[in-house]
C-alpha positions, -999 to +999 in steps of 0.1 A: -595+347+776-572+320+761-601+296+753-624+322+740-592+335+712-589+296+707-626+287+700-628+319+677-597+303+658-608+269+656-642+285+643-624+308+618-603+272+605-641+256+601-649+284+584-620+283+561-623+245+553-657+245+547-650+276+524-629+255+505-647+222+501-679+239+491-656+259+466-639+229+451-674+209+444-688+240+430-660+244+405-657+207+399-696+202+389-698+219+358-670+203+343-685+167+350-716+180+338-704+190+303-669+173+302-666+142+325-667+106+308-697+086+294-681+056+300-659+034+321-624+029+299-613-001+287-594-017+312-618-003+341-647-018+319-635-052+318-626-056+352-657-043+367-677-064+340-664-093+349-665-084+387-702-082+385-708-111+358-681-137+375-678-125+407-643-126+401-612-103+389-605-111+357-588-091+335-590-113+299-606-146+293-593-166+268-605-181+234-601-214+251-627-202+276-597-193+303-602-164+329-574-148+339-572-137+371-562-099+373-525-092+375-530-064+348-542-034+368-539-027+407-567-043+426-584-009+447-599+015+421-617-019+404-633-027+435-639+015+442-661+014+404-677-018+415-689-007+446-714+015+427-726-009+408-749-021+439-769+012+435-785-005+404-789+027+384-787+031+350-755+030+333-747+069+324-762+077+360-735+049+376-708+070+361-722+103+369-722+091+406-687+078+405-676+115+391-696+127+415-678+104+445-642+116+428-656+156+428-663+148+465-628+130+473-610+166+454-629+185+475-615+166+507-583+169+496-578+203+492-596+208+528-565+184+544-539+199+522-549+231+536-539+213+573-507+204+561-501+236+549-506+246+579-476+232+594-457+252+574-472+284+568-497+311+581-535+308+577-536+331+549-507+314+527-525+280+538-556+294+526-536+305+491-521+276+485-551+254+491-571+277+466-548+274+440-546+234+444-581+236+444-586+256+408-558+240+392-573+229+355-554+197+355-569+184+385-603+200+378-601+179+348-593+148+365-618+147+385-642+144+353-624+113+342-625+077+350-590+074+362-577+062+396-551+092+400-582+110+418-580+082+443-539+086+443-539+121+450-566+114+481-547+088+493-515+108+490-525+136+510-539+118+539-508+097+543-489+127+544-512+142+568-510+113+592-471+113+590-470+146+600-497+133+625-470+106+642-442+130+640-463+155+662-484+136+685-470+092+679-509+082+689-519+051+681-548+064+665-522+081+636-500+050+633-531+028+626-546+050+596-511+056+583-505+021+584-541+017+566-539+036+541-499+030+532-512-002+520-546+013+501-522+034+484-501+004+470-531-015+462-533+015+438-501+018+429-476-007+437-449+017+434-460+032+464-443+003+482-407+020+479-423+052+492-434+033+519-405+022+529-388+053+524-411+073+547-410+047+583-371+049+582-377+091+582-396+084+611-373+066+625-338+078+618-351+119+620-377+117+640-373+087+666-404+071+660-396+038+678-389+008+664-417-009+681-441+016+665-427+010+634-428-028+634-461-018+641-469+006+611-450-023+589-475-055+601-504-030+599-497-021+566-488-055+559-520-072+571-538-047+551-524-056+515-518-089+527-555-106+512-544-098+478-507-107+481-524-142+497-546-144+463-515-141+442-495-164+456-520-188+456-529-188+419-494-180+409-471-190+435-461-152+436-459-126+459-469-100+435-495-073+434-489-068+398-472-080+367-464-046+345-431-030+352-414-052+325-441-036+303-437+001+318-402-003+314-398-016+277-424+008+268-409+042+284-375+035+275-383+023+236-357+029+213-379+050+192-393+071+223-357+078+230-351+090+189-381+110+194-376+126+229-411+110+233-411+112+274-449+098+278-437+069+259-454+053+232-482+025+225-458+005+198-480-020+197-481-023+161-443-012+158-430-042+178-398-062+169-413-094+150-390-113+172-406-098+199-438-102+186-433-137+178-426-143+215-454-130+228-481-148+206-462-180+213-469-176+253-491-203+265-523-189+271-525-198+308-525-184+343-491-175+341-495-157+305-495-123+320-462-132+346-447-147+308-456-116+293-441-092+316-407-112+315-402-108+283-409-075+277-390-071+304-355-089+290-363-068+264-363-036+281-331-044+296-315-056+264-318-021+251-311-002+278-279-024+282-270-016+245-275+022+248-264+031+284-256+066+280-286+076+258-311+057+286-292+078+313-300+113+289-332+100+283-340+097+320-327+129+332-346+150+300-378+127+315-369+135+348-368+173+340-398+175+321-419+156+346-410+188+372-422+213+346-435+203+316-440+174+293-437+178+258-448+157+237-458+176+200-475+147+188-508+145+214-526+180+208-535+180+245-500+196+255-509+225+228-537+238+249-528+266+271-553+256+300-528+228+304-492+237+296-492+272+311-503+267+341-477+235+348-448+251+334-456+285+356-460+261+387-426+240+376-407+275+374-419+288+410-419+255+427-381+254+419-376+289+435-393+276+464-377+248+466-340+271+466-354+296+490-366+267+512-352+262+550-332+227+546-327+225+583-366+214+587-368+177+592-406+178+583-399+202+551-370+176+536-394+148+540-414+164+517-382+172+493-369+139+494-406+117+485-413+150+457-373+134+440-383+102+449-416+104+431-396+118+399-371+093+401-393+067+401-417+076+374-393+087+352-379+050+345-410+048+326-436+065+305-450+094+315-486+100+314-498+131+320-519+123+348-486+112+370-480+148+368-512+152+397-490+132+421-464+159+425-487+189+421-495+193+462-455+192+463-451+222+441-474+239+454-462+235+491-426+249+477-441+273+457-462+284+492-422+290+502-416+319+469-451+334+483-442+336+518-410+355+508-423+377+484-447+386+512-421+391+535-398+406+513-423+434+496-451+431+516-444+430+553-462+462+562 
């Protein structure tokens, strides 16, 4: 009797997965057809050229014949474009296939959210939730665009799968892909690496994960971004994965993006100080240009945060705030349409009354609080590009899972 009701649930969960992959192509394939990108963007373009042409990743290359070895862009989604260049199809079908891979990875993702949901909620709120991840315009969108943060939110929601995976069962097995892909992810975004950290002393202050398995999850992980860190330090006697946050920083925090309440931050690349300016140009163009680069823009950044302390610290917590609901920005005429601001600000507003209705006495539940506010924090010391917002949306929805179980409970128990 018992394994008869537990093959007819584990069919019924097939069932529902399937259900939802299928679902999440399906939605996902018009909107490459007559929306997704034509071409690889700038930055993706270069790399992936030069990848093919020099065998090598090199971001610029010099008037004086120089190639500079990538320090521009995080190393993963280059090589994830590259690798369908060995298809050798024409170029329109090479980026149709690469859509199609990022339709494919969505469709995953809203199968293994569903699973986390699961440790949290019933089947049918599970089921909910997953949908609405699933036809959320935002990340319907992305998935038509040649942007990594379809990777990100992959990545993401496997390593918080596997967590969840040691806390429950501490296999080997778990540890290893958690280890695995904490160090894809910050080969995507090196900010991950805080995260990181973050999440192995969870394990092991809340849940006892032992330290051995955690030295463990750290040499893994280690080993796995270590190639690249090796690459680095060879050419510029660095352990770096990349050279931007002085960049990130100056530009989010601008003095202008503060006068305008401009939280994306703004390209002020023709609106530089001509001191700063000046600096820049007269940077040696070498194989340290872009580590130059970064430290001055950097100085820069610090200089005027330094001179306007208590208008960076507003300026962080209006960023802050706007990256949970909404941001507004009335000079791009993307944040006008409704597709896209409605829907976010409705999903800010309920994930916030989950988030107060929550249980805070669930270790598993504030692990999920604490990286959501650690996600925010982060991002918001810089600009804010609309895309970032995709990170936190299987957070919101999770809390917002917590308003639907209540109302269900509440209104709806009979």
């Amino acid at each position: 009797m018992f394994l008869n009701n537990y093959h007819q649930l584990k069919s019924k969960e097939i069932y529902v997965l399937t259900l939802l992959i299928l679902f999440s192509a399906f939605i996902r394939i018009p909107i490459i057809l007559l929306y997704g990108d034509t071409s690889l963007e700038h930055e993706w373009e270069l790399l992936v050229n030069n990848l093919i042409t020099h065998g090598k990743l090199v971001y610029e290359i010099f008037d004086n014949g120089y190639m500079l070895p990538n320090l521009w862009m995080p190393p993963l989604y280059a090589y994830y474009l590259y690798c369908f260049s060995f298809f050798g199809l024409e170029y329109q079908n090479y980026i149709l296939l690469i859509l199609l891979s990022q339709m494919l990875l969505a469709s995953i993702s809203v199968a293994v959210f569903y699973k986390i949901n699961k440790l949290f909620f019933s089947q049918k709120i599970s089921f909910y939730n997953s949908a609405l991840f699933s036809i959320f315009p935002i990340y319907i969108y992305a998935s038509s665009q040649i942007s990594s943060i379809s990777l990100q939110v992959f990545l993401m929601i496997l390593f918080l799968y596997f967590f969840f995976q040691i806390v429950d069962k501490k296999n080997f097995s778990s540890i290893i892909i958690f280890s695995l892909l904490s160090g894809l992810i910050m080969l995507l975004r090196g900010e991950f690496g805080i995260i990181f950290v973050i999440s192995i002393l969870y394990l092991f202050l809340f849940f006892k994960v032992s330290i051995k398995k955690i030295l463990l999850i750290f040499l893994i992980t280690l080993v796995t971004v270590s190639p690249y860190l090796f690459r680095n330090f060879i050419i510029f006697n660095k352990i770096t994965l990349v050279e931007t946050a002085g960049y990130n920083l100056w530009k989010g925090n601008h003095p202008l993006a503060m006068k305008n309440s401009v939280v994306e931050g703004l390209d002020f690349s023709t609106e530089r100080d001509v001191k700063l300016n000046e600096q820049i140009d007269a940077l040696p163009k070498d194989k340290f240009y872009r580590i130059n680069r970064n430290a001055v823009f950097l100085d820069q950044a610090i200089k005027n945060i330094m001179n306007e302390t208590m208008g960076y610290l507003i300026f962080y917590v209006k960023k802050a705030i706007s990256f949970f609901f909404i941001t507004i920005n009335p000079q791009d005429p993307r944040y006008w349409n409704p597709l896209h601001y409605l829907p976010v600000l409705l999903l800010g507003i309920t994930s916030l009354i989950g988030l107060i209705l929550s249980d805070k006495k669930s270790y598993k539940f504030n692990y999920l609080i604490l990286i959501f506010f650690l996600i925010i924090g982060i991002f918001s010391m810089v600009s804010i590009l609309p895309r970032y917002k995709l990170i936190i949306f299987p957070f919101q929805i999770i809390f917002t899972g917590v308003l639907i179980e209540y109302v269900k409970e509440k209104f709806f128990a009979n």
